[in-house]
PyMOL Python script that loads the backbone (N, CA, C, O; Angstrom):
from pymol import cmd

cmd.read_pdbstr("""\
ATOM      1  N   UNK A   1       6.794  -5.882  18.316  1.00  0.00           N
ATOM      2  CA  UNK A   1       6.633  -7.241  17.862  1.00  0.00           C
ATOM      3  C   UNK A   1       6.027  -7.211  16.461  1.00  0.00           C
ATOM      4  O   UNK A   1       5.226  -6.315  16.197  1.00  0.00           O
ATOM      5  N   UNK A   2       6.294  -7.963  15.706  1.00  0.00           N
ATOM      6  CA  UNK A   2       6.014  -8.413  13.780  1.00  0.00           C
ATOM      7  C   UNK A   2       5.455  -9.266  14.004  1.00  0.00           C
ATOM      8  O   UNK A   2       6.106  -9.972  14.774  1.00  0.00           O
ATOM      9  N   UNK A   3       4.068  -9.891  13.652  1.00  0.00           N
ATOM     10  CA  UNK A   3       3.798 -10.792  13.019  1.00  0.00           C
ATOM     11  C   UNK A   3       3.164 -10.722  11.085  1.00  0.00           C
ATOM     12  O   UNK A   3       2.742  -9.825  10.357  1.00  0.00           O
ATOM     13  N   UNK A   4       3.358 -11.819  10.969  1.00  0.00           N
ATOM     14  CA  UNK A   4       2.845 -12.046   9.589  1.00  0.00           C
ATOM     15  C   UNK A   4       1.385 -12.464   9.413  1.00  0.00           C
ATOM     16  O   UNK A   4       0.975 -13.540   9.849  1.00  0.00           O
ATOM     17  N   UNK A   5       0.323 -11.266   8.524  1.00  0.00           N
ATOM     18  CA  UNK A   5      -1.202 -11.720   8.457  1.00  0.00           C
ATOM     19  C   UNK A   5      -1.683 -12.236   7.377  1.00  0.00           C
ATOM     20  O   UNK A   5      -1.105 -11.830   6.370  1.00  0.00           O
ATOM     21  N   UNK A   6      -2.673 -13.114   7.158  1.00  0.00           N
ATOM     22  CA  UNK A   6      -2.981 -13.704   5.880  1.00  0.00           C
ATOM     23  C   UNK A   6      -4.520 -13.223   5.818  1.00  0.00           C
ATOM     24  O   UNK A   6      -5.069 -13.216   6.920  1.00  0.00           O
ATOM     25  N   UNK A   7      -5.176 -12.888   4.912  1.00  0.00           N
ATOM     26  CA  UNK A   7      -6.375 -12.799   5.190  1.00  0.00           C
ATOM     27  C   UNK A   7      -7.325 -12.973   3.776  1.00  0.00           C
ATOM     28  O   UNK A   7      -6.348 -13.107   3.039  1.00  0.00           O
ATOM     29  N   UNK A   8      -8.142 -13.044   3.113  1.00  0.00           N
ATOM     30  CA  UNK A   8      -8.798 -13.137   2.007  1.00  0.00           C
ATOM     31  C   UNK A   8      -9.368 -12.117   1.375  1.00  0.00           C
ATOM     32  O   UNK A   8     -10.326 -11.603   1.952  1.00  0.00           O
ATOM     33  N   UNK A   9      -8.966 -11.577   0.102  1.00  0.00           N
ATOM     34  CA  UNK A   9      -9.561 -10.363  -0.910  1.00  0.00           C
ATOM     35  C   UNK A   9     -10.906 -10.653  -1.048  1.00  0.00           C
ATOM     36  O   UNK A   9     -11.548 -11.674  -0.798  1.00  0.00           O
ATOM     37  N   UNK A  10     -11.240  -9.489  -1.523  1.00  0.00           N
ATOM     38  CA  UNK A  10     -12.598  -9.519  -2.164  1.00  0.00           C
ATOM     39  C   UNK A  10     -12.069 -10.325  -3.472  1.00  0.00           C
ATOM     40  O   UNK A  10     -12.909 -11.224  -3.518  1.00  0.00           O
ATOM     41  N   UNK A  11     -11.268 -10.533  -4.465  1.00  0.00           N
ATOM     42  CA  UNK A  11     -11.369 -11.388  -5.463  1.00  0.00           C
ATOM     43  C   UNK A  11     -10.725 -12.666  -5.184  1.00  0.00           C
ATOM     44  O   UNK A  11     -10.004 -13.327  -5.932  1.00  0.00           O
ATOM     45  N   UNK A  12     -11.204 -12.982  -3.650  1.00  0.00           N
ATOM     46  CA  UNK A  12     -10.762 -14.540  -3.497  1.00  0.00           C
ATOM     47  C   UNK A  12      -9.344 -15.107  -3.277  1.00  0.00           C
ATOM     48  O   UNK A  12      -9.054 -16.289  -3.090  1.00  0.00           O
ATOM     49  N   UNK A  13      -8.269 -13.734  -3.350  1.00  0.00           N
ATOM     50  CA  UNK A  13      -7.175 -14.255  -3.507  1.00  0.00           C
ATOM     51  C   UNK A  13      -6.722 -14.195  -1.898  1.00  0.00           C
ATOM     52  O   UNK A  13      -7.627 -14.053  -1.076  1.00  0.00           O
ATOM     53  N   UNK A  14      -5.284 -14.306  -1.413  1.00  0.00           N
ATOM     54  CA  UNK A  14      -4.947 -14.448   0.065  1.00  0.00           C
ATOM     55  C   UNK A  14      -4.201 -13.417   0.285  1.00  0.00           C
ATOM     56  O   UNK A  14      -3.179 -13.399  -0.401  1.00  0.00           O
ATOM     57  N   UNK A  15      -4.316 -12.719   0.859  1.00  0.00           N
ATOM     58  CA  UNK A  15      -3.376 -11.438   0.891  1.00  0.00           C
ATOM     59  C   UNK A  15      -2.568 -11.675   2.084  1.00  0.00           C
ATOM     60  O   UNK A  15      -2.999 -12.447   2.941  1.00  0.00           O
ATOM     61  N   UNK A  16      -1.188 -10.963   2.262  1.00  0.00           N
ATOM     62  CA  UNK A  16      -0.151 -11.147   3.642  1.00  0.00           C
ATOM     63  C   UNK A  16       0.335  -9.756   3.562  1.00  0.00           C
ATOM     64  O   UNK A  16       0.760  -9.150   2.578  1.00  0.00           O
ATOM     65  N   UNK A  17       0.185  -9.341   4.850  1.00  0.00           N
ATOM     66  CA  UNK A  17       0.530  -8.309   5.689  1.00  0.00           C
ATOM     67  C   UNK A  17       1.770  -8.889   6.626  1.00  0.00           C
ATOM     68  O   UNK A  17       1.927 -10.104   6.755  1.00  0.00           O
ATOM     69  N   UNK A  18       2.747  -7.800   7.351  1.00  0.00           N
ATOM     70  CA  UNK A  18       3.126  -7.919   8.064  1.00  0.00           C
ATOM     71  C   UNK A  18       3.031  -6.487   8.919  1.00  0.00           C
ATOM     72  O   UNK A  18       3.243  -5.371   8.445  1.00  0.00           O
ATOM     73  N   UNK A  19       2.638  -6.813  10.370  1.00  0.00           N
ATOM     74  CA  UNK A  19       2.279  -6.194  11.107  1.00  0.00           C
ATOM     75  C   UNK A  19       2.639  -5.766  12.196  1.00  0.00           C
ATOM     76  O   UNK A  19       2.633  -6.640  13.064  1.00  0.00           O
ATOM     77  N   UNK A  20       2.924  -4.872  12.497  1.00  0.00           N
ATOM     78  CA  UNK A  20       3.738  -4.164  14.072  1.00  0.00           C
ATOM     79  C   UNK A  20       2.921  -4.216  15.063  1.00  0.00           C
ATOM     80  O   UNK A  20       1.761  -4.369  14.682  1.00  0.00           O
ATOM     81  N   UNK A  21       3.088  -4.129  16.540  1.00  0.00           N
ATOM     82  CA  UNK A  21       2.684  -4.264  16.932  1.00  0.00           C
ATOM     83  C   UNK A  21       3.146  -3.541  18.248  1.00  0.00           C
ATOM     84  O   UNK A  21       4.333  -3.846  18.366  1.00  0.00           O
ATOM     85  N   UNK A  22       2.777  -2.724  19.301  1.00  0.00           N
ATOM     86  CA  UNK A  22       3.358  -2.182  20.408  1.00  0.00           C
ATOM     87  C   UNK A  22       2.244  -2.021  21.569  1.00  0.00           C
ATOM     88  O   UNK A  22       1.459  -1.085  21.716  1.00  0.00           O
ATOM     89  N   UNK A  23       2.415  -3.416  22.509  1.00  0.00           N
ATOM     90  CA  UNK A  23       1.444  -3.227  23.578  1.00  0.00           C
ATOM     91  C   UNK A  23       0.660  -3.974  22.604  1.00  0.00           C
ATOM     92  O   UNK A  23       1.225  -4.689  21.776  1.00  0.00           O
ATOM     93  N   UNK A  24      -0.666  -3.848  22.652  1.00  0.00           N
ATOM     94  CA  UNK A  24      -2.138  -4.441  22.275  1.00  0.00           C
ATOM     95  C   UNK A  24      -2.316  -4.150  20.672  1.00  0.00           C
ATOM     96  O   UNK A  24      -2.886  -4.786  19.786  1.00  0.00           O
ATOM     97  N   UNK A  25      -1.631  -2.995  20.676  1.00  0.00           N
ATOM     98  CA  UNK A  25      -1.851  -2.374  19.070  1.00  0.00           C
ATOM     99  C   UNK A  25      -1.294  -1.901  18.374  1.00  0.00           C
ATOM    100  O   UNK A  25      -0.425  -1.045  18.539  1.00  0.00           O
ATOM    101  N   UNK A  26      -1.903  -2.632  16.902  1.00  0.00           N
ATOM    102  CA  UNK A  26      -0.856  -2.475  15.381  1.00  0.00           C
ATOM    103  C   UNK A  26      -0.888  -0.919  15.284  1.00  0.00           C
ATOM    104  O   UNK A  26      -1.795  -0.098  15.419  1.00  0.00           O
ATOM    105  N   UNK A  27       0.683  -0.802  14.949  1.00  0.00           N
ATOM    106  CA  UNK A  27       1.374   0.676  14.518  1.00  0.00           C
ATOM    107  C   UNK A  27       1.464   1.089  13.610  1.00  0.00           C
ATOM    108  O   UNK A  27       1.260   2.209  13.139  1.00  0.00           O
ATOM    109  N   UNK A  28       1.971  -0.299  13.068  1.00  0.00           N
ATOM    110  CA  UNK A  28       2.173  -0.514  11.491  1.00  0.00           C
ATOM    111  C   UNK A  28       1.846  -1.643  10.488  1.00  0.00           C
ATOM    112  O   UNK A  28       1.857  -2.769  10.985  1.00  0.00           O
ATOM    113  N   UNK A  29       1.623  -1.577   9.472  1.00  0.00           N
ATOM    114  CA  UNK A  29       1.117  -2.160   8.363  1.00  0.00           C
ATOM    115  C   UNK A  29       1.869  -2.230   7.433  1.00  0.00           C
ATOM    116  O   UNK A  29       2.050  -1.137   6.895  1.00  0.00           O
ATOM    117  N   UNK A  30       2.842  -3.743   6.634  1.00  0.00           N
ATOM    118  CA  UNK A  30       3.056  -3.359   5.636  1.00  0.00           C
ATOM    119  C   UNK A  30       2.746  -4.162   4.347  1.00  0.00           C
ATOM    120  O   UNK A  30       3.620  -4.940   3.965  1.00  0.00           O
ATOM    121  N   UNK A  31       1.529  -4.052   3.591  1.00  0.00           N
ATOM    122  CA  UNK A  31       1.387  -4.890   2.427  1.00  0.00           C
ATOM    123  C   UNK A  31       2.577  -5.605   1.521  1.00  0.00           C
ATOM    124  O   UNK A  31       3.476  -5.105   0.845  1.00  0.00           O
ATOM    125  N   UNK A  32       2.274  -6.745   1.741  1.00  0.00           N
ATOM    126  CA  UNK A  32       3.455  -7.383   0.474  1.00  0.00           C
ATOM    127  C   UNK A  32       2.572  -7.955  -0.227  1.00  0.00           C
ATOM    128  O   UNK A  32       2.924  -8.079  -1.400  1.00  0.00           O
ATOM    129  N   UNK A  33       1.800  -8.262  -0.045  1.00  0.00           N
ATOM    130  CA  UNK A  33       1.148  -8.894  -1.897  1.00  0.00           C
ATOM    131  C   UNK A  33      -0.349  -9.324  -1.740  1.00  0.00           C
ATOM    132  O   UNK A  33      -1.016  -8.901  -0.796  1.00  0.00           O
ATOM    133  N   UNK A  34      -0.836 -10.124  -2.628  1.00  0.00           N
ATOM    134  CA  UNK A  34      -1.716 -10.865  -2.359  1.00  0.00           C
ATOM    135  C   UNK A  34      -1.361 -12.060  -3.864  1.00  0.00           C
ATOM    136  O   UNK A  34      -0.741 -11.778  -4.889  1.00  0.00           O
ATOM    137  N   UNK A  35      -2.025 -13.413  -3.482  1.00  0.00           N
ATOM    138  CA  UNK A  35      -1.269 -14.594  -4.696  1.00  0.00           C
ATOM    139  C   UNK A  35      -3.154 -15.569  -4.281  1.00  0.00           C
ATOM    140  O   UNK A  35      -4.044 -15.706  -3.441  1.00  0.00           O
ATOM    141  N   UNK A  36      -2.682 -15.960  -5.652  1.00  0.00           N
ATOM    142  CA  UNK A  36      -4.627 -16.797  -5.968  1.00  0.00           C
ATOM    143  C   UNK A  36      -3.833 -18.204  -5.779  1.00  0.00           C
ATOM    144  O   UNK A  36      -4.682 -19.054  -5.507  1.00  0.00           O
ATOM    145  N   UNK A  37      -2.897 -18.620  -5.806  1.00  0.00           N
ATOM    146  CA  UNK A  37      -1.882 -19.784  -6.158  1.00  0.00           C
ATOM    147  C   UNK A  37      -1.130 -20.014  -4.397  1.00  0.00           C
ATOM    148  O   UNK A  37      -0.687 -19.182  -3.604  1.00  0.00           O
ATOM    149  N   UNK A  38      -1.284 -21.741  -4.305  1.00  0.00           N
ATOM    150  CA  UNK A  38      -0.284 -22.462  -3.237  1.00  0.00           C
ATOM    151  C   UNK A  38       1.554 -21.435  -3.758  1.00  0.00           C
ATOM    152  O   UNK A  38       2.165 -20.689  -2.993  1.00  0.00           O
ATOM    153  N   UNK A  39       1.816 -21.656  -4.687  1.00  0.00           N
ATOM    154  CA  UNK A  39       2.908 -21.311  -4.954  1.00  0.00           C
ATOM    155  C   UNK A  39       3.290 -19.802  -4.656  1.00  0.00           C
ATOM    156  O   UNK A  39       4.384 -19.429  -4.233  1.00  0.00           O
ATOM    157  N   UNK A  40       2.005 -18.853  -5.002  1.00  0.00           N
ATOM    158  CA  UNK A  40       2.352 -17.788  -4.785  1.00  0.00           C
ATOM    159  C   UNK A  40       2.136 -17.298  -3.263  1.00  0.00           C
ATOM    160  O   UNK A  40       2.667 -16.299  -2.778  1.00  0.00           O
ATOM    161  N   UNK A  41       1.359 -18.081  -2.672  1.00  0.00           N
ATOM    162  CA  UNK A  41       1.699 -17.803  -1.594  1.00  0.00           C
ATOM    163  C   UNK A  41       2.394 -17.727  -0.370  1.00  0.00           C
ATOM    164  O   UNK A  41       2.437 -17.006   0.626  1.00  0.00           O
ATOM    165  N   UNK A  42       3.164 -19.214  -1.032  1.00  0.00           N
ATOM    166  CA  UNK A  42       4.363 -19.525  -0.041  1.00  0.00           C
ATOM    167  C   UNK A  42       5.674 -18.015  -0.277  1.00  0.00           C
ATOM    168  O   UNK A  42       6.323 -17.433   0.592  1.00  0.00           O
ATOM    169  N   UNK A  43       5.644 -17.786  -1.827  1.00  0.00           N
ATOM    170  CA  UNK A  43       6.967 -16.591  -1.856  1.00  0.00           C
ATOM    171  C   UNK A  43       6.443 -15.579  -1.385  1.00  0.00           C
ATOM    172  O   UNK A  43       7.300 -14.838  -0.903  1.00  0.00           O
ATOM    173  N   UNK A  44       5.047 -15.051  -1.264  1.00  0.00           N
ATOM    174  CA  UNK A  44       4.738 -14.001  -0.400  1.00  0.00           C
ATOM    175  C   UNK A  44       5.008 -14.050   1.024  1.00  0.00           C
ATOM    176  O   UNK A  44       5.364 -13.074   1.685  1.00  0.00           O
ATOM    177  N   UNK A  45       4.784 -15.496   1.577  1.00  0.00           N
ATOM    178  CA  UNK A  45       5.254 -15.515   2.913  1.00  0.00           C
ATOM    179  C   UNK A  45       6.368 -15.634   3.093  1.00  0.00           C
ATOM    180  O   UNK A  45       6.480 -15.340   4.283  1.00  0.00           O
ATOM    181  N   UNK A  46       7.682 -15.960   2.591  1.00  0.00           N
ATOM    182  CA  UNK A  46       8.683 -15.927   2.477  1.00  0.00           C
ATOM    183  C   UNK A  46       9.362 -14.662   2.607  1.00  0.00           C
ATOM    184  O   UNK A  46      10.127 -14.384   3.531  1.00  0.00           O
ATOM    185  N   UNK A  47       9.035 -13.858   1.588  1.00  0.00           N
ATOM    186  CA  UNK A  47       9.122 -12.603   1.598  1.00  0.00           C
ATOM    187  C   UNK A  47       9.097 -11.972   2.729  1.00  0.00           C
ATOM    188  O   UNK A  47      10.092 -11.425   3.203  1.00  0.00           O
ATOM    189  N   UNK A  48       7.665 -11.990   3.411  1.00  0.00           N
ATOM    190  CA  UNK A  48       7.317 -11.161   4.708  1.00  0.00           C
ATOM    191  C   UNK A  48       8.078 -11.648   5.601  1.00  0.00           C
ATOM    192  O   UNK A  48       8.408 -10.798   6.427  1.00  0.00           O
ATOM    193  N   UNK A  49       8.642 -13.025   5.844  1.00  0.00           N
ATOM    194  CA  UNK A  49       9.246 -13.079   6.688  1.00  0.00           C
ATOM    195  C   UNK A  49      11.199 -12.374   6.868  1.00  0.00           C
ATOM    196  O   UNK A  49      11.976 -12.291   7.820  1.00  0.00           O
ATOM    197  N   UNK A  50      11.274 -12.042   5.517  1.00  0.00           N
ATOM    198  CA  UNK A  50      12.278 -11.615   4.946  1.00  0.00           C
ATOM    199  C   UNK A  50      12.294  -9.902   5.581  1.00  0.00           C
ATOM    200  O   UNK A  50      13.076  -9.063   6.029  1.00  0.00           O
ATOM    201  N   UNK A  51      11.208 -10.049   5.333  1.00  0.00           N
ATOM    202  CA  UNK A  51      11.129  -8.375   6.090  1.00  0.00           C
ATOM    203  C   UNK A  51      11.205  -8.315   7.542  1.00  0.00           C
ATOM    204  O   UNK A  51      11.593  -7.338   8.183  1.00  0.00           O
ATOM    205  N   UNK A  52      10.810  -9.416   8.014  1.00  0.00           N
ATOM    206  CA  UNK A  52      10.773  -9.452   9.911  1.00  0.00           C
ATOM    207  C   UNK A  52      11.917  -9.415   9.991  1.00  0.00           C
ATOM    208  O   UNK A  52      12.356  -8.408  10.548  1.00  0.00           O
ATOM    209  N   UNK A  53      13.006 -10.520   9.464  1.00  0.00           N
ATOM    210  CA  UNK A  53      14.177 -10.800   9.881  1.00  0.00           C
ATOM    211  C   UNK A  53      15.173  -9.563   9.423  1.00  0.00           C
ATOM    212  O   UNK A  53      16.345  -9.561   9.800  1.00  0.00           O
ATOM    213  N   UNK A  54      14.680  -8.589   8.651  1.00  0.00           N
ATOM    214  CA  UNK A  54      15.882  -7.771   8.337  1.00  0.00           C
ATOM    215  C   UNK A  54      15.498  -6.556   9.003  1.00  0.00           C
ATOM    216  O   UNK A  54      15.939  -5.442   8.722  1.00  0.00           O
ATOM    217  N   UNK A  55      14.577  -6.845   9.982  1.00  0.00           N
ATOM    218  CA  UNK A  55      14.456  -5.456  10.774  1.00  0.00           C
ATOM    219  C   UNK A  55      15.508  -6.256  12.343  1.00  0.00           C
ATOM    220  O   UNK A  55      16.231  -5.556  13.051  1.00  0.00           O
ATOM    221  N   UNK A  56      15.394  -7.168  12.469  1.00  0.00           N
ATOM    222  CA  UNK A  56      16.335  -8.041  13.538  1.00  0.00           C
ATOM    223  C   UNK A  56      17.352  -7.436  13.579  1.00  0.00           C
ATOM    224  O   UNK A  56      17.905  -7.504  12.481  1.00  0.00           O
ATOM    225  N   UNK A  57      18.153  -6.606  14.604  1.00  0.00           N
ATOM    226  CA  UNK A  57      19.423  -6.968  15.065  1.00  0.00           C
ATOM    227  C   UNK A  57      20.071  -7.725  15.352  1.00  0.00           C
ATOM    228  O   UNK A  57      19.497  -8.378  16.224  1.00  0.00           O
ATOM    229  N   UNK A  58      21.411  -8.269  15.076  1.00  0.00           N
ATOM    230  CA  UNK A  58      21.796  -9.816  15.790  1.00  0.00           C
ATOM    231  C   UNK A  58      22.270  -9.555  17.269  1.00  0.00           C
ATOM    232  O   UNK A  58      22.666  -8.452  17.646  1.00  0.00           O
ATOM    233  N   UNK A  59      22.202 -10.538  17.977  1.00  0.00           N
ATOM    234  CA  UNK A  59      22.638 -10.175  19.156  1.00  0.00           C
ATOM    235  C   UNK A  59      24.229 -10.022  19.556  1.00  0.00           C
ATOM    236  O   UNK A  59      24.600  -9.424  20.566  1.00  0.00           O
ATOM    237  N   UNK A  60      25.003 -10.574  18.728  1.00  0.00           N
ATOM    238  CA  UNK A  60      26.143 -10.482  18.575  1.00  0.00           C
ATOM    239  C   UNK A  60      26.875  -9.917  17.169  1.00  0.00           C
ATOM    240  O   UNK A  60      26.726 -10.571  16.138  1.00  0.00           O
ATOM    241  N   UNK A  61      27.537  -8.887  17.164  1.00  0.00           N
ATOM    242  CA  UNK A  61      28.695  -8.099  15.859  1.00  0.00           C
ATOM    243  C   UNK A  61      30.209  -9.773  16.278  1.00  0.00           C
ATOM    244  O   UNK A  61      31.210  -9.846  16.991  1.00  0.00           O
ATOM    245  N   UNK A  62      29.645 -10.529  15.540  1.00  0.00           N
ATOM    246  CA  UNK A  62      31.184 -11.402  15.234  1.00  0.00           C
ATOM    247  C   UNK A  62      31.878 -11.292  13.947  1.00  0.00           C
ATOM    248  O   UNK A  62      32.327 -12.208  13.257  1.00  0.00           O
ATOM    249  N   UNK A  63      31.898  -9.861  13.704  1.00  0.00           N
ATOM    250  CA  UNK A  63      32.769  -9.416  12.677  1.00  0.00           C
ATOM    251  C   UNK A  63      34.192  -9.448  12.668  1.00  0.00           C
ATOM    252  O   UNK A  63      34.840 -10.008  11.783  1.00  0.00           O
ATOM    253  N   UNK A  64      34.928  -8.560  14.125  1.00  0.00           N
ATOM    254  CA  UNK A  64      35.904  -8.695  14.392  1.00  0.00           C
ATOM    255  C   UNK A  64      36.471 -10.509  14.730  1.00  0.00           C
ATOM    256  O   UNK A  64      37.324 -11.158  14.125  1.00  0.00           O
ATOM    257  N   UNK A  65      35.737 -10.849  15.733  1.00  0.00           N
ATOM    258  CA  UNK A  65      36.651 -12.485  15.546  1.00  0.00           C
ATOM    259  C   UNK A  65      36.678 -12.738  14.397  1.00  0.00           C
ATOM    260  O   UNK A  65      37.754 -13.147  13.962  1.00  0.00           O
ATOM    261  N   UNK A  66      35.564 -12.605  13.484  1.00  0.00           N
ATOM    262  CA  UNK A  66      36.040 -13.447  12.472  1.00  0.00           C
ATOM    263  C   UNK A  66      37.425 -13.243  11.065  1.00  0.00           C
ATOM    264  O   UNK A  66      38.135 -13.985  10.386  1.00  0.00           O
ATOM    265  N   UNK A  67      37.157 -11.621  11.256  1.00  0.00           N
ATOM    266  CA  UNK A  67      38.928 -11.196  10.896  1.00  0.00           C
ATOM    267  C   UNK A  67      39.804 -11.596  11.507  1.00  0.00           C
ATOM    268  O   UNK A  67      40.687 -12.096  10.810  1.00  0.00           O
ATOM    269  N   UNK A  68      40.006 -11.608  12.748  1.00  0.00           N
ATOM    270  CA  UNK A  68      41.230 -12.261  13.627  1.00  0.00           C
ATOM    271  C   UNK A  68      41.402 -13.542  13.374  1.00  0.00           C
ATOM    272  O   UNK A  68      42.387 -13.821  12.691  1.00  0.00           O
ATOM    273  N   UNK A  69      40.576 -14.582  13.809  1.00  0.00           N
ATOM    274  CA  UNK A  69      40.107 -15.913  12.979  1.00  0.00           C
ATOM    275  C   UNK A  69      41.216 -16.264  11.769  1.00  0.00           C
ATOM    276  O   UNK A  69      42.056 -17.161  11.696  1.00  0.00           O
ATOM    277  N   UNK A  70      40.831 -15.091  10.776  1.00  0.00           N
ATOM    278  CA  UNK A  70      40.985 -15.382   9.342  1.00  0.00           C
ATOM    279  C   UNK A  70      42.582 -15.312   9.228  1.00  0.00           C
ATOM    280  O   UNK A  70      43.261 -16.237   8.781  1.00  0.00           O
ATOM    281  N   UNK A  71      43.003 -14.304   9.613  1.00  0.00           N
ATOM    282  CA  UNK A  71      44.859 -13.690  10.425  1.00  0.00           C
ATOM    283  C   UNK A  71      45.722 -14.565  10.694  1.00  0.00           C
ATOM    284  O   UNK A  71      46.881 -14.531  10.282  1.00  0.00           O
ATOM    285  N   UNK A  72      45.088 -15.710  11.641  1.00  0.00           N
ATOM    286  CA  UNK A  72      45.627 -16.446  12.465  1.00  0.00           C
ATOM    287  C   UNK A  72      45.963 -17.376  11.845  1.00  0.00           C
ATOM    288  O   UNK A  72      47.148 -17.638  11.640  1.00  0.00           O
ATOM    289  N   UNK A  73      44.679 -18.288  11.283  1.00  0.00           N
ATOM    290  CA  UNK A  73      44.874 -19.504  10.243  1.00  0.00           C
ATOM    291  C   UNK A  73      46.054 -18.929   9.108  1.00  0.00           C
ATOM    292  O   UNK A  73      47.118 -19.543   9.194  1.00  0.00           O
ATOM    293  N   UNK A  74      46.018 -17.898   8.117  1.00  0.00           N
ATOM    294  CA  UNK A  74      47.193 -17.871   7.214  1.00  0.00           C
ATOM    295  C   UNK A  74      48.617 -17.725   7.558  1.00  0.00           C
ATOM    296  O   UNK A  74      49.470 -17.723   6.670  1.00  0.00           O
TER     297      UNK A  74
END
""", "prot")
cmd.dss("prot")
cmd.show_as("cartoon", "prot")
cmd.util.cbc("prot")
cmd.orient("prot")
């Protein structure tokens, strides 16, 4: 399991982690930034969540229908 952590620097700014997790306890750690700014913190969280979702498998490959799909209509 990933979640995304926010937590506060020593120079005040907000730092975000995203964090693994297996059973009770973090495995892994991975720093994406830290931002002093509303603005910068939303693209840091953005980001991290960018990283959750591209560790996601989809549950479905609809690669093939969608070639067949494409076949059919022309």
């Amino acid at each position: 399991m990933a979640y995304i952590r926010k937590f506060k620097t020593t120079s005040g700014a907000t730092g975000v982690q995203v964090c693994y997790k297996e059973g009770s306890k973090v495995v892994k750690t991975v720093h994406v930034g830290s931002a002093s700014s509303e603005v910068g913190l939303a693209k840091l969280l953005r980001k991290a969540q960018g990283i959750i979702d591209g560790n996601n498998k989809p549950l479905f490959n609809l690669d093939k229908f969608n070639i067949k799909q494409e076949k059919e209509s022309s």
